[in-house]
N, C-alpha and C positions, 0 to 999 in steps of 0.2 A: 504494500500500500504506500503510495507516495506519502512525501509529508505536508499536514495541513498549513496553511496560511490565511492571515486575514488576507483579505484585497486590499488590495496598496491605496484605493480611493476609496475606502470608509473614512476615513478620517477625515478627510474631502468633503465626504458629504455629510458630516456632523455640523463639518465647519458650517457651512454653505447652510442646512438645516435650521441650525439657531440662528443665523447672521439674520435668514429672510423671514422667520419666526419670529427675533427682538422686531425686526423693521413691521413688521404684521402689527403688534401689540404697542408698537411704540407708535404708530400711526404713520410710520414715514410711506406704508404702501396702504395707502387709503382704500376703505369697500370698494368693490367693484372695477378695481386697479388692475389689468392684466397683465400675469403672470409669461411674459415672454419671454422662454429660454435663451435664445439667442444676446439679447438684453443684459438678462442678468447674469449669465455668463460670463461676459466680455467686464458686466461692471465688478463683478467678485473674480477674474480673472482664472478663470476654472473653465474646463472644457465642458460641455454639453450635461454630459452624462451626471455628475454628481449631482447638477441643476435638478434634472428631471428626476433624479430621484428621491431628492430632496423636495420637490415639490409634492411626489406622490406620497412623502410622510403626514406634510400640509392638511394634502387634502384628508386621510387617514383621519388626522385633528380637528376636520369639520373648518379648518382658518383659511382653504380655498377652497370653489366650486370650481368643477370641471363640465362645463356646458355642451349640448348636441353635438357644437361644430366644432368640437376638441380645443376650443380653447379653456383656459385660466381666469378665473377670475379671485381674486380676492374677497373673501366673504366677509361679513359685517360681525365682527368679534365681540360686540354688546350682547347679539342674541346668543350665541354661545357662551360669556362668561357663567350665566349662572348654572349651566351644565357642568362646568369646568370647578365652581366651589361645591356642589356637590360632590362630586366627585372628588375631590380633596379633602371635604371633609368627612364622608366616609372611609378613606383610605384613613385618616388619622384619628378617626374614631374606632376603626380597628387597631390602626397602635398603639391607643392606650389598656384597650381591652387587653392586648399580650404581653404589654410594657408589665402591668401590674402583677400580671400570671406570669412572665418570665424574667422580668428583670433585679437584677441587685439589688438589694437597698445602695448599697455603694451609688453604682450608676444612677438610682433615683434621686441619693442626695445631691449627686452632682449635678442634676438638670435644672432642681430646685435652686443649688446655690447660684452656678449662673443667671437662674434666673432675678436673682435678690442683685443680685450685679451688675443685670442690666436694669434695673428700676433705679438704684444708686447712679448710676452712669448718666441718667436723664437724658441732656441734650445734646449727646454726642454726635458726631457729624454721620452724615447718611450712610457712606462707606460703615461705618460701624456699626450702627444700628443694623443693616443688610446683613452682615456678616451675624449678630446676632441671633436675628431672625432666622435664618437659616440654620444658625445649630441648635437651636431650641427645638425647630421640625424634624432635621433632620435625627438630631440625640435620643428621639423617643419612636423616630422611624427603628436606628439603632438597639436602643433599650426591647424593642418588640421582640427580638430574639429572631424575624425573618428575615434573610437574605429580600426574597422576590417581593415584601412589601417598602422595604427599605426604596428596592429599585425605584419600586411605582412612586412613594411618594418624591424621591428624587427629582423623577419626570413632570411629574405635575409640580414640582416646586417654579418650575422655571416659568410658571403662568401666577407671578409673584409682584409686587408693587413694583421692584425692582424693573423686571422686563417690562413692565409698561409704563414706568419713568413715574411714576405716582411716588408724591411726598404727602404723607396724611400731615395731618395739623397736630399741634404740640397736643391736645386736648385728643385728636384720636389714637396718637400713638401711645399715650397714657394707657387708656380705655382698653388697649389691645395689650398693652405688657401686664395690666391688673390679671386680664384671661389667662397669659402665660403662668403667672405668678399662683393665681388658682387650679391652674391645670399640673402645675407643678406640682402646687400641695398634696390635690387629690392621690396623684400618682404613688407622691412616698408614706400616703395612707392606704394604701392599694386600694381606694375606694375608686373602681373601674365607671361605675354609673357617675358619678358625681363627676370625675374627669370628661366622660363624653358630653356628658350635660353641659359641659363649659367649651369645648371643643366646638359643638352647636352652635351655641351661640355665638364663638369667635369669628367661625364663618360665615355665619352671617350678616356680623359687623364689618367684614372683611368685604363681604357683598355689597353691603350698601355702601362702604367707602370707596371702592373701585368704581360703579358705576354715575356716584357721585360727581369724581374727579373727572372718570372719563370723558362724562357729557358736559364739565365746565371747561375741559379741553374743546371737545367740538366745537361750542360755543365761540372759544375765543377765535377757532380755527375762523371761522365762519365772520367774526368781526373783521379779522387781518384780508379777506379777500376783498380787490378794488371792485 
């Protein structure tokens, strides 16, 4: 048997994948925006191939339409975001359900004490904040004790404030590390119901802060045209 290998243009098309994914959710390829391989090929400086593969992830994501006549379009990412916090927040309402049934207390205190760290930290710059956000999800992806939910909520991490440029206000990002801070608790009381109860609710506020900003982004889009 010969020996395996990844293909030398996965990597390629990760790149290429997130680059027109950020550009999707950051607004820079606006609804209804066609997705022209030739295009955006030559603009990300990649041949053909990793394009089109990367597009057929896209669409996979519901973030392009593939229409009759084979074209591309960019689909309108408002209607899919709250698909997309569902789905994250079921992902991580099953990690705390396995966090509590499999994890340390060790590893719980630690999620917890970061999390007391980042409420001290307050108004750190956004770079920070991000980075925290991130290991609080990901720490209790970790803590669940699953490789393959680990992955998933990984994936769906990248559909985060971050990738769509969204700065909540001092008053929401409060409101959202109070969750963290409670979901912490629960955790290293292994009170699994009480953690998902908060979980719930986090994406939910997470819901309505995203579509909030998103639509006073449109807004402004829409002021700046002559």
């Amino acid at each position: 048997m010969p020996p395996l290998a990844v293909p030398e243009r996965e990597p390629v098309v990760i790149h290429v994948h997130r680059e027109l994914r950020n550009a999707i959710l950051r607004g820079q390829l606006k609804a209804g925006a066609r997705m022209v391989e030739t295009q955006l090929s030559a603009q990300l400086n990649v041949s053909r191939t990793p394009v089109r593969e990367a597009i057929s992830r896209l669409e996979a994501e519901g973030l392009v339409i593939r229409k009759g006549n084979g074209g591309v379009l960019v689909a309108e990412f408002g209607q899919k975001l709250e698909e997309v916090m569902v789905i994250r927040q079921s992902l991580e309402c099953a990690a705390v359900q396995l966090a509590c049934r499999n994890a340390t207390d060790t590893a719980l205190a630690a999620i917890l004490r970061h999390c007391r760290e980042a409420m001290r930290a307050g108004g750190a710059d956004q770079a920070s904040r991000s980075q925290r956000d991130r290991a609080f999800h990901i720490g209790i992806a970790e803590a669940s004790g699953s490789l393959r939910l680990r992955l998933l909520i990984e994936e769906f991490y990248e559909y985060s404030f971050t990738a769509m440029q969204i700065e909540p206000t001092a008053e929401e990002r409060r409101l959202l590390e109070v969750h963290h801070l409670e979901i912490a608790s629960a955790l290293v009381q292994r009170d699994a119901a009480g953690a998902e109860e908060t979980v719930r609710a986090h994406f939910a506020e997470v819901n309505r802060i995203s579509r909030l900003h998103l639509a006073e982004s449109d807004t402004s889009s829409e002021g700046d045209t002559p």
